[in-house]
N, C-alpha and C positions, 0 to 999 in steps of 0.2 A: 687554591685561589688562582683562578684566569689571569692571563697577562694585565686583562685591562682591572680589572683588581687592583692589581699589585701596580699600577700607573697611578692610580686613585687613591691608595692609603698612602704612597710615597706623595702627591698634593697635598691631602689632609695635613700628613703629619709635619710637612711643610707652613701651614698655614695656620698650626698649631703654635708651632715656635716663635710666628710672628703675634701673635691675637694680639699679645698686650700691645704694645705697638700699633696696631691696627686699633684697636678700641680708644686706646688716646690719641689717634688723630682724626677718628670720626667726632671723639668729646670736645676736641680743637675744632675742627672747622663748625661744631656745635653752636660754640660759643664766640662765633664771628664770622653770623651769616650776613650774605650777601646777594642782592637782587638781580634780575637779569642783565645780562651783557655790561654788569660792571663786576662782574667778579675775580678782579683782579688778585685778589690773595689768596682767594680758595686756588685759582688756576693754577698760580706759581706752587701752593704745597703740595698738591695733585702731581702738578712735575717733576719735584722733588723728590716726592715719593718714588716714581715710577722710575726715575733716574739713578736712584740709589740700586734698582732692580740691575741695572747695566742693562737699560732699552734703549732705544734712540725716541726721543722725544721731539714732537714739535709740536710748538704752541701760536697764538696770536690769529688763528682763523676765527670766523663768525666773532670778531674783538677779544674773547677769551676762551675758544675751544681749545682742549690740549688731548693730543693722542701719543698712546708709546706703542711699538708695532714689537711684536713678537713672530719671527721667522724661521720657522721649522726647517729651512729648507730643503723641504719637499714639497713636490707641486700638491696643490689641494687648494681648495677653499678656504675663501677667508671670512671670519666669525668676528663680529665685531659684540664685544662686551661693556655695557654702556653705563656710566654714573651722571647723574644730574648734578648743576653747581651750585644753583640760585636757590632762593629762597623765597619763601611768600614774606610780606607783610603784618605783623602781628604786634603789638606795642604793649600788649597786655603778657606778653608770654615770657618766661623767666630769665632766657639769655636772648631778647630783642635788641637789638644795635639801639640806644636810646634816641641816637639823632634822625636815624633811618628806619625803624621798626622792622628792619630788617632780621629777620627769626624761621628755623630750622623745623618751623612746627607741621612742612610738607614732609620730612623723612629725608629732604636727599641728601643730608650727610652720612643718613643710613646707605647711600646708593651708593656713595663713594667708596664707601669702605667695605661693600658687599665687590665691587668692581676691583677694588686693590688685594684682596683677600685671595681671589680668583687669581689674579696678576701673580700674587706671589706662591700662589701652590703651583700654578703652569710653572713658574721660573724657576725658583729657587731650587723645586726637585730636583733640576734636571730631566727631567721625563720627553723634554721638548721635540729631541731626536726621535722619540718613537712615535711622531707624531707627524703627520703631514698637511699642511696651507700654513697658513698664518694666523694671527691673532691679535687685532687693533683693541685697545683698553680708552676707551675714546670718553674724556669729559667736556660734556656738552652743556651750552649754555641755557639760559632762558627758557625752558619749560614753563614757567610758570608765567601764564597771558598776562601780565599784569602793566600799570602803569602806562597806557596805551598813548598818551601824548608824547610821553619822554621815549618811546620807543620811537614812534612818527617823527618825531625832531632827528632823531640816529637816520632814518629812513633819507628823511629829506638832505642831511649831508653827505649820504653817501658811503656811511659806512656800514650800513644792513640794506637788504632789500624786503626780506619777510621780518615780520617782529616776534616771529617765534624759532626757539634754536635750531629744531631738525629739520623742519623747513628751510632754514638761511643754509644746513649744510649739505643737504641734498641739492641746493640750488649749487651751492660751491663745486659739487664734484665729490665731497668728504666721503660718500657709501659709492660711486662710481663701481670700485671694484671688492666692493662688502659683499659677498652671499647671502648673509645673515646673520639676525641681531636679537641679544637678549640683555635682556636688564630685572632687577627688581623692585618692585613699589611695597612699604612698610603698610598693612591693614589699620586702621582706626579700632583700639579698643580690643587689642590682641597680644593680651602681656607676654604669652608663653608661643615656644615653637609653634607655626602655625603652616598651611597654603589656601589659600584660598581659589578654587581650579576656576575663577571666570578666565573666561578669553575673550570678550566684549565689552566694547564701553561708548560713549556716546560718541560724536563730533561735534561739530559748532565753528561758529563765523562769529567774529569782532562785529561790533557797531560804537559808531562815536555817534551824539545825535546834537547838535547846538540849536538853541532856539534862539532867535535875535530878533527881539521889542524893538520899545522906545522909552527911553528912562524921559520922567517924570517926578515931581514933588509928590511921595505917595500917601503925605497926609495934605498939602495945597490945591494939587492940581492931576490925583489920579485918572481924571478922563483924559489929560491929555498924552496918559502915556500908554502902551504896552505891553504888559505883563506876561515875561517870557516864562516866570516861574508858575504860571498859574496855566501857560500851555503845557510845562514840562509834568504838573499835577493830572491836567486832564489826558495827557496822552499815556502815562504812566497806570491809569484808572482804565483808558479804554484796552490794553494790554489784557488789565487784569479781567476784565468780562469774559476776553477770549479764553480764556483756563480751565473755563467748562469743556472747551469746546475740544480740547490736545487728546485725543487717542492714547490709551493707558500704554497698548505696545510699543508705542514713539517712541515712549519714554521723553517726549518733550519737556524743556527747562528754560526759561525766559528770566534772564535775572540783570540786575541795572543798577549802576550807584548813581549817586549825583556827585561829582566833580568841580561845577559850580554853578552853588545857585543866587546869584547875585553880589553885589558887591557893598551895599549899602540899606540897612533896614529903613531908612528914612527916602529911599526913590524906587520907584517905578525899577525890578530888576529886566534890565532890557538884555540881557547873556546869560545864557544857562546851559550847562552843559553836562551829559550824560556820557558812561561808559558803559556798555550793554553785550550777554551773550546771547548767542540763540541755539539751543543745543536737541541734539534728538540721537536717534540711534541708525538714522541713514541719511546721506548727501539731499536723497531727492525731500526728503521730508524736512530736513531743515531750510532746503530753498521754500521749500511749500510755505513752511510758517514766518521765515525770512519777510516773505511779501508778505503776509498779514500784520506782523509786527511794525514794519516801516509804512505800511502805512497807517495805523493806530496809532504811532508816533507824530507823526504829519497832521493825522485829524487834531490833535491839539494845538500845534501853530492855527492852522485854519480856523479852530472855534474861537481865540480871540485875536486874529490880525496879525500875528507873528509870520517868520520867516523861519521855517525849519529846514535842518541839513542835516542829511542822513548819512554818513560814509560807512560803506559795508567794505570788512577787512578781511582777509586769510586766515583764519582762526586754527584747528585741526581736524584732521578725518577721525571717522569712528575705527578703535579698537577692533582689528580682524585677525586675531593670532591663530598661529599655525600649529594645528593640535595633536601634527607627530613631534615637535621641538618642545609642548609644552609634557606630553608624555614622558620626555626623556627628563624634562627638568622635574617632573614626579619622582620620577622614577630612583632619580641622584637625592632626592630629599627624603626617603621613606626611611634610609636607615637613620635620622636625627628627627623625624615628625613621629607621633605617635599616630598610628591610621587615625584616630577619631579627631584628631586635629586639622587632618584635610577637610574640607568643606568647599562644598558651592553657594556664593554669596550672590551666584546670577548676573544679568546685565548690570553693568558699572553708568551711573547715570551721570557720574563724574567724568571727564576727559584727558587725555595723555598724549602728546604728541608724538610719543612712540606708534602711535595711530597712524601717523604718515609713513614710519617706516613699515608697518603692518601690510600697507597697500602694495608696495614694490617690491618688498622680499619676504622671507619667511621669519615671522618676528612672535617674541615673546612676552610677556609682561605680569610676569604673577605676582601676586601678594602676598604676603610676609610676614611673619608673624615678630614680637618681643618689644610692641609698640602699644602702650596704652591713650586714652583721653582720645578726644576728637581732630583730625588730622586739621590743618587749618584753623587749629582753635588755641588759645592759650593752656591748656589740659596735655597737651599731644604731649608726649616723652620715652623715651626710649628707658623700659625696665628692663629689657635680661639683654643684655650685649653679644650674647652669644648667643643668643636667639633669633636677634635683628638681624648681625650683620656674619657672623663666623660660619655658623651654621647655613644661609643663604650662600654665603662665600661659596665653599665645598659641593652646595649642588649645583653651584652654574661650570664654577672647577671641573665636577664630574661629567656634568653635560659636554661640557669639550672635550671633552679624553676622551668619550663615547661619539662625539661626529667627528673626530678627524684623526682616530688612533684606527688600524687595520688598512692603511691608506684612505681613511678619510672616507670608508663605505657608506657607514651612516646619513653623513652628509650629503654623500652623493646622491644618494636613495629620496630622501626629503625634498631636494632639490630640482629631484626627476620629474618629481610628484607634484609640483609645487606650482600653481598658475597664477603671476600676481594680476593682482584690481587693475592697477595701472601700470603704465611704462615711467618713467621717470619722465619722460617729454608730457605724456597726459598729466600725470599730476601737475607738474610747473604752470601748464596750460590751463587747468583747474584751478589753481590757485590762483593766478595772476587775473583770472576772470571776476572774482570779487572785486580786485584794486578799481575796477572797469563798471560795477556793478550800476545799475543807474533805479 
């Protein structure tokens, strides 16, 4: 058995001794989820956790980011290993917050506990001295775009500038001195060990859209009103003609709620308001559809007399991972996958904003297997616990022992090789150009 072997079964077995522990407090923060940038209770157990590790903890960035820093001290690189906090929206699904629908049916209580898993095979081993940089265990807010006004409220007082997590902590400074970054996301409909090798996935930009009438008596005196819901029907319909038109390689995705469509069935709804993505598998191709969307939007205000406002938001970049970092995280899960369990499930048409860190440094994001039902659906549930979260644990464990043991060769080597998309100044720059968009 190799030194770095025997660094790696001393993790495992490490991470062994904690599962149960780690499994009942992914089943915790399971059953009291919570939504972006209020997740104040997942933040503080997360610190708990990692505090009980004997790490130095700080918490209260992007409102509830929390990180614990792991210090080899030796020079090297620093690898930041990432869990998500928040949660989607789901009111149908079995542990939903009843008042908030707030529900765990994205996976990332599986994220936390694949991220603390990792934390505690680095730690508890011992192994740390044979190892050289650092290692940030970083739980990160708001992944999931949702709830777009109650974000813009946070925005307007001052206590976010972007309304999505890794965006607000790239803008913070939080990856400043990161190398690189890996995380895991649970697959849809993947009861047993699993990987699924995409390394791609869309991007996309926010849109809020209002339409503003004229309220009217709408069984009295409907000529003399308005009808903002009957622009937000026709603009919602000229959308849908373009759909022929999205190029199957885009992978283009146009999708929209209504938020509000009037306030009264007896008047003329003069306010109507939508929350819309515009999503594809490149920057230039989502501006391209961007402008055809806003203004099929607009053509419904115009067809009956309304006033339409379009606000184009920072959404995320397309998934661009880095495919010697995702080899080595193969490479650490083949002894717990069965080979016929790896699979290529192709471009991801769904988005991540681990996409943003994709662009600046060497980043990872694979998928996971011991999660059945539909991710975002009331079905989604975590069936083998050692499958989702133990087993995940141990290859990101491994992947660090492997970039930053032998003085951190590994790492170095990836990093040599490594050209990002952007600078951290471009991106900021890119992004803040939506806020601007006209």
């Amino acid at each position: 058995m190799s030194d770095i072997q025997k660094l790696k079964a001393l993790a495992f077995e490490a991470i062994d001794k904690r599962a149960s522990d780690i499994e009942s407090f992914v089943r915790d923060i399971g059953k009291n989820a919570e939504v972006g940038f209020f997740e104040t209770r997942t933040s503080e157990k997360v610190a708990e956790f990692l505090r009980g590790l004997n790490l130095p903890v700080e918490t209260g960035f992007a409102l509830t980011g929390v990180e614990a820093l792991l210090d080899t001290k030796k020079a090297g690189p620093k690898v930041a290993v990432l869990g998500e906090l928040d949660s989607v929206v789901c009111f149908d699904a079995p542990d939903a917050n009843p008042e908030t629908g707030a529900a765990h049916q994205c996976g990332h209580h599986v994220q936390l506990g694949v991220m603390l898993s990792a934390a505690v095979g680095l730690v508890t081993s011992g192994i740390s001295p044979e190892l050289a940089g650092k290692v940030v265990f970083m739980g990160v807010p708001a992944e999931e775009y949702i709830q777009i006004e109650r974000r813009l409220r946070l925005k307007e007082e001052g206590k976010v500038h972007f309304i999505g997590g890794k965006a607000e902590l790239i803008r913070l400074g939080r990856f400043d001195d990161v190398d690189m970054a890996m995380m895991i996301h649970s697959s849809s409909g993947r009861p047993n060990a699993s990987v699924d090798k995409s390394k791609t996935s869309n991007g996309f930009v926010g849109l809020t859209i209002r339409y503003i009438g004229r309220q009217a008596h709408a069984a009295g005196a409907p000529d003399q009103g308005i009808n903002a819901l009957s622009a937000a029907v026709i603009g919602i319909n000229a959308i849908n003609a373009l759909r022929e038109t999205f190029r199957d390689n885009d992978h283009v995705r146009v999708h929209f709620i209504i938020t509000k469509g009037g306030d009264l069935v007896n008047c003329v709804p003069d306010d109507v308001r939508l929350e819309a993505y515009v999503r594809a598998s490149s920057v230039p191709v989502i501006e391209e559809t961007l402008v055809r969307v806003t203004r099929a939007f607009k053509a419904g205000g115009d067809a009956v007399g309304a006033r339409t406002e379009c606000k184009v938001l920072p959404g995320m970049f397309p998934l661009a991972g880095c495919p010697a970092l995702y080899e080595l995280f193969y490479k650490n899960s083949e002894p717990f996958v069965p080979p016929e369990s790896f699979f290529d499930g192709g471009h991801m048409s769904g988005s991540t904003d681990m996409g943003d860190i994709s662009q600046i440094m060497p980043a990872i994001h694979p998928m996971t297997g011991g999660v059945d039902g539909t991710l975002h659906a009331s079905d989604a549930r975590v069936t083998d616990y050692n499958a989702a979260v133990i087993i995940p644990g141990k290859s990101i464990a491994g992947t660090v022992i492997d970039l930053l043991s032998g003085g951190a060769a590994e790492a170095r080597n990836i990093l040599s090789d490594f050209k990002p998309n952007l600078t951290k100044e471009e991106y900021l720059k890119k992004l803040n150009s939506y806020y601007e968009y006209k």
